[in-house]
C-alpha positions in Angstrom: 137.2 -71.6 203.1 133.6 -70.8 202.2 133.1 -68.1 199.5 131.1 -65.0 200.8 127.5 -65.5 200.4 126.0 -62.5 198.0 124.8 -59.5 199.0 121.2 -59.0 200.0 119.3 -56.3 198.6 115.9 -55.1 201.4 113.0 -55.5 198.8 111.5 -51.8 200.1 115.3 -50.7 198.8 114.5 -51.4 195.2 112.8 -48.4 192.7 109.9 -48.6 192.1 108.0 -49.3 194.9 105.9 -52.3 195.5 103.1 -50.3 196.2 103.2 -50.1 192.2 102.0 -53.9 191.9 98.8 -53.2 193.9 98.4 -50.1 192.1 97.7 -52.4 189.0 95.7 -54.8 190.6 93.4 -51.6 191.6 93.0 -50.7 188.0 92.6 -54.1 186.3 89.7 -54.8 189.5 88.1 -51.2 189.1 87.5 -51.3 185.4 86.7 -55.3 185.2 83.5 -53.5 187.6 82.6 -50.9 186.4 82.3 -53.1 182.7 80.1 -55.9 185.2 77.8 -53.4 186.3 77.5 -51.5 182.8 76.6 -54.6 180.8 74.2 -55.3 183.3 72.5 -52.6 183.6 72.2 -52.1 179.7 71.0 -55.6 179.7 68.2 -55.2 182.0 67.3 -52.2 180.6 67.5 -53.9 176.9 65.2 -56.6 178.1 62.6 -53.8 179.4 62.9 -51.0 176.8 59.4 -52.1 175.5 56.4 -52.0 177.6 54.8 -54.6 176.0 52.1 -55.4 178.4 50.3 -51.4 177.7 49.7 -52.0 173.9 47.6 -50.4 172.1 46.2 -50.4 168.3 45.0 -47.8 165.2 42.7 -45.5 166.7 43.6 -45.7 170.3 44.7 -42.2 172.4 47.3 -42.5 175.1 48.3 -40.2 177.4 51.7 -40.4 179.0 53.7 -38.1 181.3 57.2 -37.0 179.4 59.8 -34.9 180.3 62.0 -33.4 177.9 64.8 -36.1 177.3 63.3 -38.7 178.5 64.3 -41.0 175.3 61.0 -42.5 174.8 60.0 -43.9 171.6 56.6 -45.5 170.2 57.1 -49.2 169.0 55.8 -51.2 166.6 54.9 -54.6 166.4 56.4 -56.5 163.3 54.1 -56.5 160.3 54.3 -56.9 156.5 52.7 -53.6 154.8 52.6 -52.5 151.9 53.8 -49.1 150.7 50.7 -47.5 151.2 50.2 -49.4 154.7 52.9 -47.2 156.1 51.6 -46.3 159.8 51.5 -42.5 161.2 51.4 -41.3 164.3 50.6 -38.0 166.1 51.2 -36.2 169.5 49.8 -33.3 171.1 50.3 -31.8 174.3 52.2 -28.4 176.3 54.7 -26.7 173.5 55.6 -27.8 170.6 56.0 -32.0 170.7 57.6 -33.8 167.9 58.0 -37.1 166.6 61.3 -37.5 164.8 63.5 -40.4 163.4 64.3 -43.0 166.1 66.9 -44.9 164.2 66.9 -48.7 163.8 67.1 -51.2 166.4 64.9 -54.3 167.4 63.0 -55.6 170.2 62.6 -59.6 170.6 60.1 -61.0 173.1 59.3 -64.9 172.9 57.2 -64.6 169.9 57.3 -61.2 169.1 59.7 -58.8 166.9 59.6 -55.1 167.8 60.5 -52.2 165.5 60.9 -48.2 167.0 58.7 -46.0 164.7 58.9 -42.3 165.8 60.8 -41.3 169.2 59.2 -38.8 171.1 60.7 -35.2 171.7 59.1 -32.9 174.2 59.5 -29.5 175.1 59.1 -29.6 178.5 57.4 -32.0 181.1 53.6 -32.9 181.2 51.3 -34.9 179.9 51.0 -35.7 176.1 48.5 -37.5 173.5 49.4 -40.5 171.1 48.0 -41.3 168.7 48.5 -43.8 165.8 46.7 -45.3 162.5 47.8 -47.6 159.6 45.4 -48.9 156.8 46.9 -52.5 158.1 45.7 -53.5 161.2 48.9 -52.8 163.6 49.9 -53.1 167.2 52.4 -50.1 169.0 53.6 -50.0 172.6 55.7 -47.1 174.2 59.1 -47.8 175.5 62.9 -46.9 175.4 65.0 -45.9 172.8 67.4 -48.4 172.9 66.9 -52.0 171.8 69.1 -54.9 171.1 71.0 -53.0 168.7 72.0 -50.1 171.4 72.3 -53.5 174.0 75.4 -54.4 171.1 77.0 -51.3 171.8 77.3 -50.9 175.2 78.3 -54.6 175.5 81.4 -54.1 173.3 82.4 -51.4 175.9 81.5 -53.5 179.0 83.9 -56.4 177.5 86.6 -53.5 176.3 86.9 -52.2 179.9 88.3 -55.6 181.7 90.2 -56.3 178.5 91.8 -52.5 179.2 92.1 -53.1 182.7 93.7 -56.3 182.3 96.3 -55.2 179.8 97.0 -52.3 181.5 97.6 -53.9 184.7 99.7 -56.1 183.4 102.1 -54.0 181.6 102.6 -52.1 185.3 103.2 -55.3 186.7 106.1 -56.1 183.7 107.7 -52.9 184.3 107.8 -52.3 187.8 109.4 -56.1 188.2 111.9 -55.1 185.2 112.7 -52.0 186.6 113.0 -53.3 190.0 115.3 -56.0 188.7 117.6 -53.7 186.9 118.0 -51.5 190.4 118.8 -54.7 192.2 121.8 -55.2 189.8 122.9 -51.8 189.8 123.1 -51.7 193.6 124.7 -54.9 193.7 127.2 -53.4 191.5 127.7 -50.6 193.3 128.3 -52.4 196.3 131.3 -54.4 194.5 132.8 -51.3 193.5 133.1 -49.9 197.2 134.3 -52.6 198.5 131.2 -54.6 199.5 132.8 -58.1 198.4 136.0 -60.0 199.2 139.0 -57.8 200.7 141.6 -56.9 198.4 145.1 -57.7 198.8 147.2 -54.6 199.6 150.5 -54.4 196.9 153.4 -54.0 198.1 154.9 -50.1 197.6 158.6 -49.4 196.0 161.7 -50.2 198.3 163.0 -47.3 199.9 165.8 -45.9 198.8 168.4 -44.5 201.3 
């Protein structure tokens, strides 16, 4: 006599749902994107932060159109100077304007390194003077704030985000097949204890007594 073949358990029985598997698919795919398009856009904008092709040198005024919080910054071109070579610049223009600390960073063309020297602070939009002069004979530009230094930053969080998504999905994916596992074995034990297996053998009762 064949034994009985085990129970089947319907997958869509089993806690939790399946549906939890795609849920971590969805995460891991959503945040391995968004960290694609963030590192590329920081890295195009990296590569552009400087507009290298409107230079201009000691002496020179230009007039640019800012708005307040627009993050641009005047750049310098890398020079040795001296400590009394130390280059100023100016701005004038609606309000108040200020030129304040721009922090360090770097800008690296072919041949070319790239320092920020004041970042540019506005009141409110219009058009606005530079100026700048430097006992050494020096080169600026106007660009962005950030450089390659700011391109470092964002690049650690555009390679955290698939890491996160990744680990996160797969930790869904290890407990919902767990957890599904240890509802299929409770069931199936459940269904031995009522009965669901072999027929039992009925005992026989006392002999009746007259």
């Amino acid at each position: 006599m064949k034994p009985f073949p085990p129970p089947q358990i319907p997958a869509n029985a089993l806690r939790p749902g399946r549906h939890w598997y795609a849920t971590a698919g969805a995460i891991a795919v959503a945040l391995i994107a968004i960290g694609a398009v963030i590192g590329a856009l920081r890295f195009n904008h990296a590569i552009d932060a400087v507009d290298t092709g409107q230079q201009f040198a000691n002496g020179d005024v230009v007039t640019l159109r800012l708005e307040p919080g627009s993050g641009k910054t005047i750049w310098i071109r890398d020079e040795e100077f001296g400590p009394s070579d130390a280059p100023k610049c100016s701005i004038t223009g609606p309000g108040d304007p200020a030129l304040t600390d721009p922090g360090v960073d770097v800008f690296l063309t072919r041949d070319e390194t790239w320092n920020p020297l004041y970042a540019l602070d506005v009141p409110r939009a219009g058009d606005y003077q530079v100026t700048c002069s430097s006992p050494a004979s020096s080169t600026y530009a106007v660009g962005d704030s950030g450089g390659l230094f700011a391109l470092a930053g964002w690049l650690v969080l555009a390679i955290a985000l698939p890491v996160l998504g990744i680990t996160i999905g797969a930790v869904i994916v290890l407990v919902t097949a767990l957890r599904r596992s240890r509802h299929r074995k409770q069931l199936l034990a459940e269904r031995d204890g009522s009965g669901g297996g072999n027929p039992a053998h009925a005992r026989p009762g006392p002999p009746n007594t007259p």
